[in-house]
Every structure is written in structure tokens, then in C-alpha cells.
Phi, psi and omega in degrees: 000139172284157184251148213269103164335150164287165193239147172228130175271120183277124166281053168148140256186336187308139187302336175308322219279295228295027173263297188325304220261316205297315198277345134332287207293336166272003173288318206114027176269151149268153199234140164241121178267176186213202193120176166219012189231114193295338177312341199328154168253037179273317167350309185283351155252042157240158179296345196170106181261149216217039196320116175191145166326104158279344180272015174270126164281331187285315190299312177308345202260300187289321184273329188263000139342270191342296196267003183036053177286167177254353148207186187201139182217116180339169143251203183277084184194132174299296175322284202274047158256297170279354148270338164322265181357293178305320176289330175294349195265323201260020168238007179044038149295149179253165186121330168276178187230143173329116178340282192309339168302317177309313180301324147328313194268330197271343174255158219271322213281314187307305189340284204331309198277297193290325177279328154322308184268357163263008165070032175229168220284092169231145178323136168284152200198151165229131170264136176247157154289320170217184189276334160325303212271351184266337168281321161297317148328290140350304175286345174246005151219192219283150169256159077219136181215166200242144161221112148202176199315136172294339200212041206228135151252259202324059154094012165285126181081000182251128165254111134312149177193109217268355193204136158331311186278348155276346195310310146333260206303323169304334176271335167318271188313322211286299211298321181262026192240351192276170191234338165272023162074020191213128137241182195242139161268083196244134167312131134352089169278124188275139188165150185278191190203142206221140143225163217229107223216135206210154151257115185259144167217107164110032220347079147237133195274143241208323167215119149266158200202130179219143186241177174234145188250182223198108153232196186229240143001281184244144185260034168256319186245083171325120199282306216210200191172145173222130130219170009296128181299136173280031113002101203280190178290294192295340199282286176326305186273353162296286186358284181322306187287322179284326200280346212257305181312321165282340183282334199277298186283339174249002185037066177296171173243144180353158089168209167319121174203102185265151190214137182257148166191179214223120147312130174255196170313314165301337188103035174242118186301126159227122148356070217268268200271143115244174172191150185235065192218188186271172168242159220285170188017061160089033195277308167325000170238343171289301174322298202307297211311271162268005183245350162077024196245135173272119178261317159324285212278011157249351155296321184268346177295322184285293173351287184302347205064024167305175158308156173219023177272349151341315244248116179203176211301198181226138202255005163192162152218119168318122179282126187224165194220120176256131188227149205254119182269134178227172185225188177264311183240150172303174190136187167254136180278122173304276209210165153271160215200076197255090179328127189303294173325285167304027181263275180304354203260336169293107188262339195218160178196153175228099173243134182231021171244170191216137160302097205159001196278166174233119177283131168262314168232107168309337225264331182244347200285132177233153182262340171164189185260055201284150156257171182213105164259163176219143194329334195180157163294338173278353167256007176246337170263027186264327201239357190274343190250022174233051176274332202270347172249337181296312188252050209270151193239116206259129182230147158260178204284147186302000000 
């Protein structure tokens, strides 16, 4: 008789989810997704789709009763990094990290209190309860400051606020979009901006990776990513030496561990984001890309608790550019509009907009995913900060 693959459950469905889902399935899972919104298009390269909230924790819990998988691997969402977390500690899966740690790391406020009493270089910030306590906060630290929701990502609910009299309404919105009932009040750090993404095994990091980021619209929600990063030597290595100081102080387990951070002038790394989930929009294919490594499959290997002595540094990286298609205004998306040069330059793409779509918010609406590699790092930095024109997704007025 045959014996029935083990099942691994996806926290999520989503075209990000979908490397994840792909590398699952050549390990040899039956792969089950999750999500709530069935159009997702990762639902189609999974064995058995399982529709449910990944940000219910109770529900996600409740579903993975049911199905008994033998392992469960987030998708690109801080919540179902913590429900991932939660079904693994009460199904007694290996791959995680303790609820409460993930919760350290994914809320921005906990971040905040733990890199403070650890002596690593992060915003000074007070996480609030209420809008009393955020305003107070405010009068106590330095301005220009950012206030936002502990538990929201690409750039939802965060208001810069260079004046007292903005401070009201920016706390208004942060208190009505967060779900955990907190926001965080942090100084402003001035700086270029980056990210730095690792596999620890034995927590020491094993492959590392740094990028340069990219926005458009909005300067909250990252458009795009390069690498090779402009990062200095000493910078990579401080990173390294704090991720080994945090995997050390939380006794992380194998696998993934990305960190967003803002270089400042002096040459110093500080510390935005962590997560310990993969991160969006197709970003595990800019690594595939340019460091030539299956970053999917070792992400989904630690999850699962597989092995991980595959796993080791990258011996070039390529300049490859993961670029987010957008458009400059609301409206109906026309036509794409592609310059022949940055055109050729295309090696891999995910598009999931069509002409007829209606952008209500340009600042977040993305049409799909392209990579772009190139001849050389002078052609990547020649041609990377003007894609948003090279490669334009042209909409008229509704």
C-alpha cells in the first residue's frame, strides 16, 4: 500500500506565498494552503486548499486540528508567522520559535523594549496603549518622529510628524488600523535603507544577504530591491555579529531571519523590522536570482525542521533588481508601457494586473512583479532609479 505524503500547511496563499508553496511541493509535501481570499493565485499550486483567516489565530489552530499536518510554514505576513508559531508549539511541530518570541520580534513595540535593554542600535521609541499615552510620548522624544501600529506591514497606518499639531490625527489613524490595540511613537533616523536576510543554523548565520531598497509613492512601502547592496564590509558585519546576539538572547531555532534597516550617515546599521517569516513580494527570488541559491526550499526546509547543512554562503551575487509595477496615478490601468532596453533586461516576471483594473490607491496598488538582471553593477545603478518610468503602467482618469 502506498503510504500518503506528509502534509505541510502554508499560512497563506498569496503570489508571495507562492516560491514557498512551489518548494514545498518538491520536497515532497502534500501542500496545503490557507488565506481567506480564494482568488489568491498561490491556491493553484497547492494539493488541498484549507480557506481561513491566518491573522485568527484561534481559527488557524482549529483548522490545523483537523488536518494534522506534520509541519506548517508561514507565509509573507507577520500574523501568520504568529499563527504558524502558535500551531507549531500546541501541535508539537518542529521549525519554530516559541510564540511568545516571534511575538517579540513581530511587534514593533515589544522590538522596541528588547533591543533597548540589549544595547542594539534601534529607534528610540515608547510603545502606547492608548492615544493619551501617545501623545504623551510624543513630548518625550526627539522630533521628527514616526507613530505607528505594532502590527501592520508594508507601511500601513505609519505617519511621519514633524509638528505638535499633527500628532492627533496620525495617532487617530495609527489606534484605528492596528488590531492589537498598540502603537509605537519612535524618533525618525535619517539614512539610506536596506535589507539584510540570513539563514542561521546553530544561531549563527550560515548564508547572508543585503540589498538596497526601493520606493515610489510612498516612502513606507517598499517598490523594489538590488542587489549587490551598497552596504559597506564593516556594515555586513555588524548585522552578523546583532543577528548572532539576538539568536543568542531568544535561543532562535534554524532557519530564516530578515531584518529592514536604515544605514545612517555615520556608517552605522540601525535596526527597523525583524521577522522571522519569508518576506513579500517575491523577495526569495530576488536571492534565487541574484546570490543563485534556492532560498524557498531552505526556508521551507527549517520550518519543517529538516536539514540545513545544504545551506552555505553565496559565492557571487549578481546585480539583479526585483521591481514592483506601478503606476503614478488613480484611474484605470490602459496598457503596460515598456521600454525596449529595461524590457531586455527581464529575466523572470509575475503579473497579476490586466488592463481594466481601477487603482483607487496608486501609493499601494502593485500590477505584478518583474526581475531585471544586468551587465554589470553600473548598469544597475544607471537604470534602477528610473523603472518606474521605463517600465510604466499607464491608467486614465476613472
Amino acid at each position: 500500500m502506498n503510504q500518503q505524503p506528509p502534509t505541510m500547511l502554508i499560512a497563506g496563499g498569496a503570489h508571495s506565498d507562492v516560491p514557498m508553496i512551489r518548494a514545498a511541493r518538491s520536497l515532497g509535501y502534500h501542500v496545503v494552503t490557507s488565506g481567506n481570499r480564494p482568488e489568491d493565485p498561490g491556491h493553484q499550486f497547492a494539493h488541498q486548499v484549507e480557506l481561513c483567516d491566518y491573522s485568527d489565530t484561534a481559527a488557524m489552530l482549529k483548522m490545523a486540528r483537523r488536518i494534522q499536518p506534520s509541519a506548517v510554514c508561514p507565509g509573507c505576513n507577520d500574523f501568520a508567522a504568529i499563527s504558524a508559531a502558535e500551531i507549531a508549539f500546541e501541535l508539537g511541530l518542529p521549525g519554530h520559535d516559541h510564540p511568545e518570541t516571534v511575538a517579540t520580534l513581530h511587534h514593533k513595540d515589544r522590538w522596541r523594549e528588547f533591543a533597548l535593554k540589549h544595547g542594539i542600535a534601534s529607534p528610540r521609541a515608547i510603545g502606547c496603549r492608548t492615544p493619551a499615552e501617545a501623545a504623551a510620548a510624543c513630548q518625550s522624544l526627539t522630533w521628527p518622529l514616526l507613530i505607528k501600529p505594532v502590527d501592520l506591514t508594508g507601511g500601513r497606518g505609519i505617519n511621519r510628524v514633524d509638528r505638535p499639531e499633527q500628532a492627533t490625527d496620525c495617532i487617530r489613524e495609527a489606534f484605528n488600523v492596528t488590531r492589537a490595540g498598540r502603537v509605537v511613537v519612535e524618533e525618525f533616523i535619517e539614512g539610506s535603507r536596506h535589507g539584510f536576510t540570513c539563514i542561521l543554523r546553530e544561531r549563527r548565520p550560515v548564508f547572508w544577504f543585503a540589498d538596497n531598497e526601493h520606493y515610489h509613492l510612498s516612502q513606507w512601502l517598499v517598490s523594489g530591491a538590488s542587489a549587490p547592496s551598497a552596504l559597506p564590509d564593516n556594515a555586513i558585519r555588524r548585522l552578523r555579529q546583532l543577528t548572532c546576539q539576538v539568536a543568542e538572547e531568544l535561543h532562535l531555532v534554524a532557519g530564516i531571519f530578515h531584518v529592514q534597516l536604515i544605514l545612517t550617515p555615520n556608517g552605522d546599521p540601525v535596526i527597523i523590522e525583524i521577522c522571522r517569516r519569508p518576506p513579500g513580494d517575491l523577495y526569495v527570488d530576488l536571492v534565487r536570482h541574484a546570490a543563485g541559491v534556492p532560498y524557498a526550499e531552505w526556508i521551507v526546509r527549517a520550518f519543517a525542521g529538516l536539514d540545513l547543512t545544504c545551506v552555505a554562503p553565496a559565492n557571487h551575487v549578481h546585480p539583479v533588481t526585483r521591481h514592483c509595477l506601478m503606476t503614478d496615478a488613480a484611474g484605470v490601468l490602459q496598457k503596460f508601457e515598456f521600454d525596449s532596453v529595461a524590457a531586455s533586461k527581464i529575466i523572470d516576471q509575475m503579473l497579476w494586473g490586466a488592463p481594466g483594473d481601477i487603482v483607487s490607491a496608486p501609493e499601494r496598488h502593485k500590477f505584478g512583479i518583474v526581475f531585471l538582471k544586468y551587465a554589470d553593477a553600473a548598469e544597475m545603478e544607471r537604470l534602477t532609479p528610473h523603472l518606474q518610468q521605463l517600465l510604466k503602467c499607464q491608467t486614465s482618469a476613472n
